[in-house]
FIRO-883373 format. One record per residue: z, y, x of N, C-alpha, C, O in turn. Coordinates in steps of 0.05 Angstrom, whole numbers, plus 5000, padded with zeros to 4 digits. Layout:
# residues N
ZYXZYXZYXZYX
...
***
This chain:
# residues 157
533848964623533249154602535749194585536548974576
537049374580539749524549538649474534536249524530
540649304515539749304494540449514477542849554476
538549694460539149954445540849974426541250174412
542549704425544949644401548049704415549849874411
547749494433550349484451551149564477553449594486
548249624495547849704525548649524540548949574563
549349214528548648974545546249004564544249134557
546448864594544148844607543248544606542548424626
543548414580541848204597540248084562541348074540
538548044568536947944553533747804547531847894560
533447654534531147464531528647554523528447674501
526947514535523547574524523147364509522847154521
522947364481521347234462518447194459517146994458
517947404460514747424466513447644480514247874482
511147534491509847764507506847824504505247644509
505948104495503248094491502148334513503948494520
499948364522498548624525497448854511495548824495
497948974513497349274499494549354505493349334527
493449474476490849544478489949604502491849704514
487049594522486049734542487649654564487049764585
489549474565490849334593491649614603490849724623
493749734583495249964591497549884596499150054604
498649584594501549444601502249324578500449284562
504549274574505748974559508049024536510249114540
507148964517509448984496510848714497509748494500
513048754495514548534499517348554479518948744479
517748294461520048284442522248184453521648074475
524048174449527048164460528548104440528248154416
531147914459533547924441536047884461536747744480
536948084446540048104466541647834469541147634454
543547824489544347534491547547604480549347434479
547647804474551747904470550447974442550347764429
549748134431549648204399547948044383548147994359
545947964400543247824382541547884364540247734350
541648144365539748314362536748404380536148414404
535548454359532148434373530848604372530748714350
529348684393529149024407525349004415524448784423
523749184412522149134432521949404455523049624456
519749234478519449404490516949454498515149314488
516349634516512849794520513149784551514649944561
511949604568512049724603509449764607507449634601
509649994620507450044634507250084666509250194677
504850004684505850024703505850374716503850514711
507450454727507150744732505250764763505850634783
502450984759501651024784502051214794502351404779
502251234819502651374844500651634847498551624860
501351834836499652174830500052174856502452184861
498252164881496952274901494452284906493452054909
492652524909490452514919489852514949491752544964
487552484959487252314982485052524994482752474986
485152745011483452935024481752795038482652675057
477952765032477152575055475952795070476553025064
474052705093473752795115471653085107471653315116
470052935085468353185084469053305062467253385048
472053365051473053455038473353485009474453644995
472153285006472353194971475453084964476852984981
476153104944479253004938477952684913476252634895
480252564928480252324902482952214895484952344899
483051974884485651974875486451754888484951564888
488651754902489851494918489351244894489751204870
488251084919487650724911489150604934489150644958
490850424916491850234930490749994950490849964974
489549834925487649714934485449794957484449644973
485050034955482950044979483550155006482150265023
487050095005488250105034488349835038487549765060
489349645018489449355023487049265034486949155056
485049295020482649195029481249285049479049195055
482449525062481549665090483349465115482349335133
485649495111487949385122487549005130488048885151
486648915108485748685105483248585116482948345120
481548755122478448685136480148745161479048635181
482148865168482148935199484448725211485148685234
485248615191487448345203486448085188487847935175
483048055194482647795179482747685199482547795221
483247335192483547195211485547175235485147015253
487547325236490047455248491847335233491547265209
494347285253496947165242498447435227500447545237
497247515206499147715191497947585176495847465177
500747645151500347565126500547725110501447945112
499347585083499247785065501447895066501548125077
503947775054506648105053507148165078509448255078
505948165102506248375119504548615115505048845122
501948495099500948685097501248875076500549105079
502748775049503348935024505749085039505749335041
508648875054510649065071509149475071509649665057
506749395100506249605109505049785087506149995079
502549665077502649905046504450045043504250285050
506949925030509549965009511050255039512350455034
510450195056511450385080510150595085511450805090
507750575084505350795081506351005052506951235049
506150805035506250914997509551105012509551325023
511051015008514551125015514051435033514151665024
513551375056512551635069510251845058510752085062
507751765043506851875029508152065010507952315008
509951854993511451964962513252134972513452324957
514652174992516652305010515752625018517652785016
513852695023511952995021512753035006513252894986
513253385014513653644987510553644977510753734954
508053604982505253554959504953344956506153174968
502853284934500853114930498552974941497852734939
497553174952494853144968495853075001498053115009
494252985014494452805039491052765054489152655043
491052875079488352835084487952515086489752375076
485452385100485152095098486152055119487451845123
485752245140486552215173488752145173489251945186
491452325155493952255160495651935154497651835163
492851815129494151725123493151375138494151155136
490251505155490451325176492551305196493651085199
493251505208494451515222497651405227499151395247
497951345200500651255189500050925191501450765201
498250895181496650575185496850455217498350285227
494550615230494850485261497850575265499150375271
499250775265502050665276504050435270505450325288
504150335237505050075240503349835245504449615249
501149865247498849705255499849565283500549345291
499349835294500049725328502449595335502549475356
504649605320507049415322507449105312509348955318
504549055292503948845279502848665283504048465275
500248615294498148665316495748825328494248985317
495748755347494048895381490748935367489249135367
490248605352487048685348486748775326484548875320
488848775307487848855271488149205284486449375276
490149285301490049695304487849705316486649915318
486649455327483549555353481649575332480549795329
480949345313479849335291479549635267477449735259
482449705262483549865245481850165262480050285250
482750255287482150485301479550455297478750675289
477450245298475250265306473750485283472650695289
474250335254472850465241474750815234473951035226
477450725242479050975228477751245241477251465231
477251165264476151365289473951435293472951625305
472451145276469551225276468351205301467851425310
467851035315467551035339464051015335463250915314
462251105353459051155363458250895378456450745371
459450855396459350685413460350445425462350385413
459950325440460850225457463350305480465550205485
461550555490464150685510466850785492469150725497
466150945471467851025448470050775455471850805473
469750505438471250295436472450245468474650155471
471350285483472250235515474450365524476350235533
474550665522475550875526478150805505480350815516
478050755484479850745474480550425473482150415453
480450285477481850055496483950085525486049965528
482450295545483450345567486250475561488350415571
485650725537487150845533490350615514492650695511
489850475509491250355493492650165507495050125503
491050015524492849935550495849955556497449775561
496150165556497950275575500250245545502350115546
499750325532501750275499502350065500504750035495
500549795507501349435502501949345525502349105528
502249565550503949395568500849155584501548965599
498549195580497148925592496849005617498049205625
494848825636495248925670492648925666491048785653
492349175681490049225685488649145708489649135731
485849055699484048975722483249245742482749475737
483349085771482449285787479949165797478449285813
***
């Protein structure tokens, strides 16, 4: 943080509180070159994208409820959590990167199972299942067979 005296960058948090309504953190300061004492206001900034779903209602991008989509589909799987915040943070980047705002849900599955599938085999089988919505049984089959051939396995004759 500059301090607003000298434009030193380095300085000490004296104290730290939360701001009404857990809108972020006021926080007091003191420069370490002038010694002068500054406060400051952070807030965290969110991510203005809405999120087109299937039956065409708009809402507002949640983080969290990619994590926790992402996360039911690599439980129990050798990924870890910051592999899994990684891929978010990769998803969010390409998202923020569009000339709009808005983003259907499909695309932004679709951005999912592709680093998915480089991450692991069962969290994209997992991930496709519901992304795709699958009916059935054969549904999940068909798209196993089809996926095959992407992971390289041998197929039974």
């Amino acid at each position: 943080m500059n301090c607003p005296y000298c434009s030193n960058e380095d300085s000490a948090v004296l104290e730290s509180r939360g701001l009404p309504e857990d809108v972020g953190v006021r926080r007091r300061r003191r420069c370490k070159k002038c010694d002068k004492r500054f406060t400051t206001h952070e807030t965290v900034v969110k991510i203005d994208l809405r999120v087109i779903k299937k039956n065409g209602r708009v809402e507002q991008y949640d983080r969290e409820k990619l994590l926790k989509g992402i996360g039911k589909a690599c439980y129990k799987r050798k990924v870890t959590t910051e592999e899994i915040e990684n891929l978010v943070d990769e998803v969010e980047c390409k998202m923020l990167n569009r000339r709009t705002v808005e983003i259907k849900s499909s695309e932004i599955g679709k951005m999912v199972l592709n680093r998915l599938k480089r991450l692991d085999e069962l969290a994209y089988m997992r991930f496709a299942s519901v992304y795709l919505d699958f009916h059935n049984a054969d549904d999940f089959k068909q798209f196993v067979l089809t996926s095959q051939k992407s992971f390289g396995f041998a197929q039974d004759k």
